[in-house]
Steps between C-alpha positions, in 0.01 A plus 500: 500500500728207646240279328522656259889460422478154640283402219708678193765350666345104456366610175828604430622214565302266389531686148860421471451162595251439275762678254735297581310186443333642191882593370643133623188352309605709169834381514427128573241514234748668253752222608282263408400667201902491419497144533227402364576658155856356562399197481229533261794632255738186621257283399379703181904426419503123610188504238663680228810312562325142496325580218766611274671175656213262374509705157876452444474136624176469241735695211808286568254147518352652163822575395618152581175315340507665162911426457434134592228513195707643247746306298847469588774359380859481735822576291631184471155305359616406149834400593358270806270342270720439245745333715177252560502439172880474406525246802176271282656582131644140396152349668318549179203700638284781428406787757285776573399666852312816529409675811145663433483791763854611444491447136792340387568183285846304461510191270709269338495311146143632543448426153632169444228241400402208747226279426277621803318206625147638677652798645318657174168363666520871664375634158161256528475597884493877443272490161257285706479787760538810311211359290285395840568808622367720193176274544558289165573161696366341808803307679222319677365344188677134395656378210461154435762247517538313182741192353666731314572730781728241721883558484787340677604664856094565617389424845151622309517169344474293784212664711293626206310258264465595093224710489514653853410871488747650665513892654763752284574576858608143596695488159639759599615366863612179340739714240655675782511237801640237302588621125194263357542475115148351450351819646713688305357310160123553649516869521705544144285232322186743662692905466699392177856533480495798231271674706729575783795546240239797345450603873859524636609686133227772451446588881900439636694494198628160621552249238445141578470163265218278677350237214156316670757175485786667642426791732928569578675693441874412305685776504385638858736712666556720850361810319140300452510320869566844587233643329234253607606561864412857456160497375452244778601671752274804338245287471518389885469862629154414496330376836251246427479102492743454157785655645433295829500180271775595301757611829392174689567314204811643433636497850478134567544389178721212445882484411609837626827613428460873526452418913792503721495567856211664588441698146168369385425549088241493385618291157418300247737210358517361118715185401626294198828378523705679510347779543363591884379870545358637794334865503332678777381794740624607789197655695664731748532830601728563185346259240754335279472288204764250385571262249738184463544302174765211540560211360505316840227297463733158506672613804411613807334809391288580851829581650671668234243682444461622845813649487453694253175677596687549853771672291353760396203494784803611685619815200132617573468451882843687499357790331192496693719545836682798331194629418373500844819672594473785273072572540591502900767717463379744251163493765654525848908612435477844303 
């Protein structure tokens, strides 16, 4: 009977031990348990939180992107320009600058004729292209270079004999590197004067006077150098090897006066005295397109000229910083 007891007694015992243990064990585990989901849920919430971060962040960046891609204009834009061109008013020239992405256009006496000189080569340039590009013209073909062809101020004439056949493509080149004339002649004599006139009227509504003897224009004024600058630069939102020729042409092309600083144009000069023009593109972020008719061509018209495309370079870069301004606020400050 003592045994007996003694056993129930350790059984007993070891019973609420092992219910002890067992109940210790239940808690820790639920403890864990506690924890476990605790942290689970913290980091469910860091998750959540991070990701609605890096979708605000990705909103606001949108946000920011598609402002900087829309036009703009800061309040004071027309009067800053025109104070350019108040400052340039007894200088006798004619001006027009457009800024592409933000799509605005200032000019001055833009209609007032100049002779143009071979900024109107433009017109030949982009026919040449547009028509190689629609398959009707291979710009690696040649013309050939005849007596008839050669014309004062051509570097053509003294590394090509009469009867060379020369590449459209080089022609090209030589009409933009240097300004040649007797390329100029080669590729009207070949295209036809009238035919580009026809061209430029029934497909641009842009009327121009080219005769096969003299491919100028007269009564050329900002309006047209503005116009040919915008179906180039149209024409150059194409990636292939004429829009390489034409921007390496244009870039290092001889008697810039659109440069200053570090602002590379990409231009294209035309001179008879008086008369010195210089028209161009800037390639940037925000493309712009400018034009400069003077009458500087007996003075020093590479600095004079300078100044002006810095003038209103610095009107445009001015609205460019306010745009910035605005697309980061309206982004990141609401």
């Amino acid at each position: 009977m003592k045994k007996v007891i003694i056993m129930l007694f350790i059984l007993l015992s070891i019973t609420g031990v092992s219910g002890i243990v067992y109940y210790n064990y239940k808690q820790d585990l639920k403890t864990k348990i506690e924890i476990k989901n605790k942290e689970e849920k913290q980091k469910e919430l860091e998750r959540i939180a991070q990701e609605e971060k890096e979708k605000k962040e990705l909103e606001q960046k949108q946000k920011y992107e598609n402002c900087k891609k829309s036009p703009y204009q800061m309040p004071t834009l027309e009067e800053e320009f025109n104070n350019v061109f108040d400052k340039y008013k007894n200088e006798h020239l004619a001006l027009y600058f457009t800024d592409v992405k933000n799509e605005y256009s200032f000019k001055y006496n833009s209609k007032k004729s100049y002779y143009s000189g071979c900024v109107v080569k433009l017109f030949a340039i982009i026919y040449l292209i547009e028509q190689a590009r629609e398959g009707k013209i291979d710009l690696h073909d040649t013309y050939t270079y005849l007596p008839q062809d050669r014309h004062a101020y051509s570097d053509l004439t003294d590394k090509h004999p009469y009867y060379d056949k020369i590449p459209i493509t080089t022609l090209i080149e030589y009409m933009l590197l240097v300004s040649d004339n007797s390329a100029y002649m080669i590729v009207i004599r070949n295209v036809g004067a009238q035919t580009i006139n026809n061209y430029f009227y029934e497909k641009y509504n842009v009327v121009l006077h080219f005769t096969n003897t003299h491919p100028f224009e007269a009564g050329y004024n900002a309006e047209l150098g503005n116009k040919s600058l915008e179906l180039l630069y149209n024409t150059l939102q194409v990636d292939d090897e004429y829009t390489k020729l034409v921007k390496d042409s244009m870039l290092v092309a001889e008697e810039n006066a659109l440069n200053f600083d570090d602002i590379k144009i990409l231009h294209k000069y035309g001179e008879l005295a008086p008369y010195h023009n210089d028209i161009g593109i800037y390639d940037g972020e925000y493309p712009y397109l400018v034009t400069i008719l003077s009458l500087y061509a007996n003075d020093d018209y590479i600095t004079k000229m300078s100044k002006v495309s810095k003038d209103m370079y610095l009107v445009y870069k001015k609205n460019i910083d306010s745009k910035e301004t605005y697309c980061y606020n309206l982004a990141y400050n609401e």
